[in-house]
N, C-alpha and C positions, 0 to 999 in steps of 0.2 A: 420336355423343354428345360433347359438346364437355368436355372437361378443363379443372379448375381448377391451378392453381399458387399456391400459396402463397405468398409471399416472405416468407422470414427473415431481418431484418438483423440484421448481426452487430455488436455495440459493444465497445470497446475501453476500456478505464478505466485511464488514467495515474497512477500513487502519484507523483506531479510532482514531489517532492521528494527522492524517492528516488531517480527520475532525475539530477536537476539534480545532486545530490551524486555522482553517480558521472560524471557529463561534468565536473565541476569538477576533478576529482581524475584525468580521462582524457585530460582535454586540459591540453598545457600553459599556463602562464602567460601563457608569450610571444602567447598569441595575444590580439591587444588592437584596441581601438577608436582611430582616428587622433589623439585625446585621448590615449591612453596608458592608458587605464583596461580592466584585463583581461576580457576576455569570451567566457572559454574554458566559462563553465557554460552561455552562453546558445547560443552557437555550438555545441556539443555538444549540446544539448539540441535544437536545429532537426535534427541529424544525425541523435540518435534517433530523433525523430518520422518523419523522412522512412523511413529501413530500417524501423520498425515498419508505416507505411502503404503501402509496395513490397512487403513481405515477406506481411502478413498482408490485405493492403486489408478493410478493417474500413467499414462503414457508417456507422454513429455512433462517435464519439472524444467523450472528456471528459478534460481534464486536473484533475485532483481535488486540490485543496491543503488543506492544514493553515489552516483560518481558527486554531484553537487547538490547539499540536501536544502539548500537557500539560494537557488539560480540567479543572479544577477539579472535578467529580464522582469523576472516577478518582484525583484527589490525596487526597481525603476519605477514600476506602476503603484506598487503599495509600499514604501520604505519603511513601514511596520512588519512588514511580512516575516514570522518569526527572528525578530529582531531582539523579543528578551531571551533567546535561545543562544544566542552568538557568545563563545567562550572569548574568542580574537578573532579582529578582522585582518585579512591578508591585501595585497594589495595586485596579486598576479594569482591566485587562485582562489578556491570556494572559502568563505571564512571558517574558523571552527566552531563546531559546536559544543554547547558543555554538554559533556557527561561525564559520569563518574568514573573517578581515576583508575579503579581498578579492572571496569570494562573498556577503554581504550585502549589496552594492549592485549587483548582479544580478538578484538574485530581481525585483524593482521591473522594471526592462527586459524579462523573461522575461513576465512579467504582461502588459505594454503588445502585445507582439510577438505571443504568443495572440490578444487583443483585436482587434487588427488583423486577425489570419489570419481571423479568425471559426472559432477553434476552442473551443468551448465549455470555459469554466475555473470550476471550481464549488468554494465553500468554505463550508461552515456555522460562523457563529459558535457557540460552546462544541463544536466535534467536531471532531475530527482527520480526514485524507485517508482511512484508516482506513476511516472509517465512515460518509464519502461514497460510499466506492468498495461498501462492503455494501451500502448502503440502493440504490440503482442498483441492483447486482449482484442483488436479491431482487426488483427490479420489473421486470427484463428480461425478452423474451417470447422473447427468441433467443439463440443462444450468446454469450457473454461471454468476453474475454480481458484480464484484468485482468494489467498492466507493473508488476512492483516490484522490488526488493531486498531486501523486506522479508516474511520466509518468514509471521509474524503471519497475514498473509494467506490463507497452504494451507486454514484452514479453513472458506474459504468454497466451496473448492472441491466441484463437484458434478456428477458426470458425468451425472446425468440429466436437467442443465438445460443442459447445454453449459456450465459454467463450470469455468475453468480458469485457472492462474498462468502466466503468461510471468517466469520469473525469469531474468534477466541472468546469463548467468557472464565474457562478455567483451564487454564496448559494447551492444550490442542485435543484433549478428550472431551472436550464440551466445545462443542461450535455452534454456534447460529450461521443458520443457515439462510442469506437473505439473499431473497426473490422477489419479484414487482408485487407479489400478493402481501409479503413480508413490510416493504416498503409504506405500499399504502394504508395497509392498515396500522403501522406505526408513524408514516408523516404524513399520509394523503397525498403522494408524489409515487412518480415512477425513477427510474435510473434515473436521465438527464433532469428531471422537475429538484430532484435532490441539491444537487450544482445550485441552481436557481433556488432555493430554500436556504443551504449552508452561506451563501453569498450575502442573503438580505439577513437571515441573524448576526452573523458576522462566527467569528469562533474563535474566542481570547487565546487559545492554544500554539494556531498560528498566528496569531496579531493580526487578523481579521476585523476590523472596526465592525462592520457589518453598516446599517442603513438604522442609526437611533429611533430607538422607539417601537422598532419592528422586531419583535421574537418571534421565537420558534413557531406557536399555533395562530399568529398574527400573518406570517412568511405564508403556511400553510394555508391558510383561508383567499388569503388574494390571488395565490397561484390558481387554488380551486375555482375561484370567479372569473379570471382575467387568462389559463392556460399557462402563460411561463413571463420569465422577467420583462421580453417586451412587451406582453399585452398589457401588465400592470405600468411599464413607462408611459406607456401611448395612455392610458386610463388616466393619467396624473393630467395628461392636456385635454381631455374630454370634461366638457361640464356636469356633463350627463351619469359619468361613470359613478358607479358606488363605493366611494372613498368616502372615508370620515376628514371634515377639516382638517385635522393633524395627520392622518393616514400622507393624504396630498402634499400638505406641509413637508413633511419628514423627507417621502420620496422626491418631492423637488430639489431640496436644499441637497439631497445624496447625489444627485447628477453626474458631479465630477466623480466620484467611487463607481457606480453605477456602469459608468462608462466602459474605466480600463478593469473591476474586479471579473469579467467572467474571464479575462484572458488568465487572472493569477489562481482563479479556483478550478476553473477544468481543464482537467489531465489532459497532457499534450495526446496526440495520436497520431503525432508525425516524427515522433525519435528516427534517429537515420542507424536501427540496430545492426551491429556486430553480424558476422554468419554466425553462427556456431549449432551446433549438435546438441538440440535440446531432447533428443531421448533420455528415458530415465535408466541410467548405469545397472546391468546386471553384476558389473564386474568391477573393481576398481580401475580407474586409466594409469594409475600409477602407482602398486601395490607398493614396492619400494620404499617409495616416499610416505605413503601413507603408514606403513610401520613403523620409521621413522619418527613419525607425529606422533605418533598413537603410543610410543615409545618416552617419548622425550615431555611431553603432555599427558601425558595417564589418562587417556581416555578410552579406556576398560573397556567396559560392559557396556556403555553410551554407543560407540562406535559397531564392537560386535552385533551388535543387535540391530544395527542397521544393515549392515552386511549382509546378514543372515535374510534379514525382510528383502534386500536388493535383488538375492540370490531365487526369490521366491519364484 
């Protein structure tokens, strides 16, 4: 009787910018382009890629960017919503964000250099990397390994789809590895109870207010009593429920937050993506061009060493 085999490819999904700000800030300065122009985020950024594709060899890669990294829908509901982050606001598209002067004319090179590799780089106008990297993450048919910084994230996770966070604690050679066992034994939540967790602390990062009065192992304990953020709304109208006087308090007076914060904290899963060819590149799409870069941007031994791993 002849046997089938299955194959599961395994995809990987890059928060890009999550990376690139932690190679900016990991590599230093000095490392520049024969111009003189610094390209320690891009250069860092080819090194992560390479250890993430040695380490994990993944099938599919997508590098997922920020088309809009403060959506005007999530401004409407929360107008704090990463609001001390805004360098200038626009009036016809995403406003800017501050970063540092000498990584903003990177991002541009980092773009071209993907393009070349034929590493699929995916960005929805009005949606954050966010919520490229869910709407992917919920159409995948095999395990998923989503690369961030950014913990927002945890609650896509989901062990019975194979989906799981690779969060960085040192370059991309030290990862945490987070799983619902991971999860709950550090919030006592699974994926989605996370969302519902991050929501009631609130998270000053993004200008998250949160629900006053309610922290981290306070969120954790009434999700543990009451299931998820409805059971604790519905608890705030029961006489019966085991809230503390100001528990009650606090969650009434949050109502209006309450209401519109799960549409601003969990990740869309309805992005309307791109086609593209998220195989991961044995070859370059465009050796050409990528000499060119590689040429014109001294990125050396950063890039060869990718190639090399590509070619594996």
């Amino acid at each position: 009787m002849r046997t089938v085999t299955l194959q599961t490819r395994r995809l990987m999904l890059l928060d890009t910018a999550s990376l690139y700000f932690r190679a900016y800030f990991g590599v230093p300065e000095s490392v520049k382009a024969p111009d003189g122009t610094p390209v320690n985020a891009v250069r860092g950024l080819l090194e992560f890629i390479d250890r993430l594709v040695k380490d994990h060899r993944p099938d599919d890669l997508v590098a997922c960017m920020d088309a809009d990294w403060r959506p005007r829908w999530r401004v409407d509901l929360i107008p704090s919503y990463k609001a001390h982050r805004v360098a200038a606001e626009t009036e016809t598209g995403p406003d800017q964000e501050e970063v540092p002067d000498t990584l903003s004319p990177q991002v541009p090179v980092i773009e071209e250099v993907l393009d070349a590799l034929g590493i699929a780089r995916v960005g929805v106008e009005g949606y954050e990397a966010d919520d490229v990297i869910g709407t992917f993450a919920g159409r995948a048919t095999g395990p998923v390994d989503i690369v961030t910084g950014d913990r927002d994230l945890y609650q896509l996770v989901d062990d019975a789809r194979g989906v799981r966070v690779l969060y960085p604690l040192k370059g991309v050679g030290t990862l945490q590895l987070t799983d619902e066992t991971w999860l709950r034994e550090k919030y006592g939540v699974d994926g989605p109870g996370y969302a519902d967790l991050a929501l009631l602390r609130g998270d000053p990062s993004d200008g998250l207010p949160g629900v006053p009065g309610i922290g981290e192992k306070t969120a954790a304990k009434l999700l543990a009593e009451f299931g998820d953020l409805a059971g604790i709304m519905a608890a705030v109208d029961d006489p019966g429920a085991k809230l503390t006087p100001s528990q009650r308090k606090r969650l009434d007076e949050a109502r209006p937050y309450v209401a519109v914060a799960p549409t601003v904290v969990k990740v869309a899963g309805d992005v309307p993506l791109p086609g593209v060819d998220t195989a991961l590149p044995h070859a370059p799409r465009d050796p050409a061009a990528l000499d060119g870069l590689a040429a014109r941007w001294g990125l050396g031994g950063s890039l060869q060493r990718l190639l090399t791993t590509l070619r594996e």
